[in-house]
C-alpha positions in Angstrom: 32.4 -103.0 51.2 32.5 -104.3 47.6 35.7 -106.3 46.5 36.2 -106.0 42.8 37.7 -108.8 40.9 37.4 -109.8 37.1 35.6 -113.2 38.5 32.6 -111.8 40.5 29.7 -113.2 40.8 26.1 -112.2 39.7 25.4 -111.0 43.4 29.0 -109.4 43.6 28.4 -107.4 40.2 25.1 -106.5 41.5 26.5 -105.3 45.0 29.6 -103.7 42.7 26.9 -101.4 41.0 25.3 -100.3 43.9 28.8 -99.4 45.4 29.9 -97.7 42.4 26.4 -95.1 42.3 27.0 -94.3 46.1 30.9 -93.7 45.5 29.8 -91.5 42.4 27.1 -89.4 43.8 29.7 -89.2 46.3 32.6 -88.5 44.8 30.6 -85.2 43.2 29.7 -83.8 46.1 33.4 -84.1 47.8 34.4 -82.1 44.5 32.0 -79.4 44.8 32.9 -79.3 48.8 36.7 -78.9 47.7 35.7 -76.2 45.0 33.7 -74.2 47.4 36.4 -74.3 50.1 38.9 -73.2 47.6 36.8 -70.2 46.5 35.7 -69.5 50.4 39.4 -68.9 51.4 39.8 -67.1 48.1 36.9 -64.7 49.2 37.7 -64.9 53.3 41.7 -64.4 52.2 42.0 -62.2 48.9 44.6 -64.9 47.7 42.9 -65.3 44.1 46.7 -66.9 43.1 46.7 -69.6 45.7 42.8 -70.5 44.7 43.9 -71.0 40.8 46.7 -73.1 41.6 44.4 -75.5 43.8 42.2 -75.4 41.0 44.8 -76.7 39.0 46.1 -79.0 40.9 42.2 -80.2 41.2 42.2 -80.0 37.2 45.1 -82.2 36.5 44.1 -85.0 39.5 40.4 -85.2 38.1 39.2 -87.8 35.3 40.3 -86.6 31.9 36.3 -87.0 31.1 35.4 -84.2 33.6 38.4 -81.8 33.0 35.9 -79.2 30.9 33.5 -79.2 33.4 35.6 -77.8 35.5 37.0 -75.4 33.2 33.8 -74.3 32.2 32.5 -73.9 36.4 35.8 -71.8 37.1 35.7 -69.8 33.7 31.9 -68.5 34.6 32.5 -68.1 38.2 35.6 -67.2 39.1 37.1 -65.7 35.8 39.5 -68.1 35.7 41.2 -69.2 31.9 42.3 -72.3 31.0 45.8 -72.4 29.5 48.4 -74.9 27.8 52.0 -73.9 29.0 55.2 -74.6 26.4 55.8 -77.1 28.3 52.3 -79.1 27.9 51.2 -78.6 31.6 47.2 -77.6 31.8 47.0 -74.7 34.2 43.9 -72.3 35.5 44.8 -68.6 35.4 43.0 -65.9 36.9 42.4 -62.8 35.5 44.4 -59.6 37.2 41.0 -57.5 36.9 39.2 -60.0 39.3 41.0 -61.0 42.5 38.0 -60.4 44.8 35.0 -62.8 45.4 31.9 -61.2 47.3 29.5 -63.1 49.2 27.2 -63.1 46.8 29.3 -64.6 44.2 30.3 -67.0 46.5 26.8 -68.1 47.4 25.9 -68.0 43.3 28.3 -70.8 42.9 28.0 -72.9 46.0 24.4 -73.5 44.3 25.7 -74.9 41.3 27.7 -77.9 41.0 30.3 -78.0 38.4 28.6 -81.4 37.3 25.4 -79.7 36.7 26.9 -76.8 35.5 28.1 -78.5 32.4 25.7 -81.4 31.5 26.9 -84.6 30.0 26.8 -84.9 26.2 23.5 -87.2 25.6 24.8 -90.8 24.0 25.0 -90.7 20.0 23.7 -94.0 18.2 26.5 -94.7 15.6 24.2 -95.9 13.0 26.9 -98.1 10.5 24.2 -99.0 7.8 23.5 -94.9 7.8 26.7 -93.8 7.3 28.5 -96.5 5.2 25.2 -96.1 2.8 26.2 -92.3 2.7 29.4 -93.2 1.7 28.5 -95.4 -1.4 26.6 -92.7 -2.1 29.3 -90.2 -1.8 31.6 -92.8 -3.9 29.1 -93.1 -6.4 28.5 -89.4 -7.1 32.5 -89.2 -7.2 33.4 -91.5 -9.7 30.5 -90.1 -12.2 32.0 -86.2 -11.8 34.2 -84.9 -14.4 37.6 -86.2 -14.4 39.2 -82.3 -14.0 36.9 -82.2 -10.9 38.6 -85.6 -9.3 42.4 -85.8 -7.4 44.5 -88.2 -8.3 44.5 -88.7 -4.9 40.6 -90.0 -5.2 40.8 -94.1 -5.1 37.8 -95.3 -5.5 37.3 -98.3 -7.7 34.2 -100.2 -8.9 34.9 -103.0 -7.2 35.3 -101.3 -3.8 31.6 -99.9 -3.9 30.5 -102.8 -5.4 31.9 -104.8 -2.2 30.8 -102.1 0.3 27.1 -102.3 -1.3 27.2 -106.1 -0.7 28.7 -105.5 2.7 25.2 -102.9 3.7 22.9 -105.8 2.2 24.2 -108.9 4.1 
């Protein structure tokens, strides 16, 4: 086992990787065992109510990250709703016309894991040149419109673009 430190060595941080993949790929499955077991005693039982608040209870212990992959798995195969009470508390509900799970329905979403169900967002370059060159741009154009088309709230001075356009060519 893997002892994690803010001092490891190469070999540790190596080892440390390794441990982390296993204890990820893990930690999935364990999920998708809990949310199957929940939705098995739900179908086995009829006790949608008890099955939306161990979802919930699953939804506020689970990274913040993966909290809308869950919604989204419960939402397609249970029915369930995700709700904000007056108080602020994140809660599933289920819906009154579906308190019964079939076999079938069951087995539909013991073959999807709520990880794959919802895939990760693919990684977004933040290109700075790109976007601070769209906003000299975007400057420019509003400094030459009409003055009755500008907001006195609108500061943009020469000297600012002129700075910024120094800025993108260093």
């Amino acid at each position: 086992m893997t002892t994690f430190s803010f001092k490891m060595t190469d070999a540790d941080i190596v080892t440390g990787i390794k441990s982390i993949g296993n204890r990820s790929r893990s930690l999935r499955v364990d999920i998708h065992k809990i949310l199957c077991s929940m939705t098995n005693n739900w179908a086995a039982d009829g006790a949608v109510n008890v099955c939306a608040e161990r979802m919930t209870q699953l939804l506020n212990e689970i990274d913040g990250a993966h909290k809308q992959k869950l919604v989204n798995w419960a939402n397609n195969f249970c029915s369930f709703t995700y709700e904000k009470t007056d108080d602020g508390a994140e809660v599933l509900r289920y819906d009154g016309k579906k308190t019964k799970l079939s076999v079938q329905e069951w087995a539909d979403l013991k073959a999807v894991n709520m990880f794959d169900f919802t895939p990760d967002n693919p990684v977004k370059a933040f290109n700075f040149q790109q976007k601070l060159k769209a906003l000299i741009e975007q400057a420019e154009k509003r400094m030459k419109a009409d003055a009755d088309k500008r907001s006195e709230d609108d500061a943009i001075s020469i000297e600012d673009v002129t700075a910024a356009k120094a800025l993108l060519h260093s």
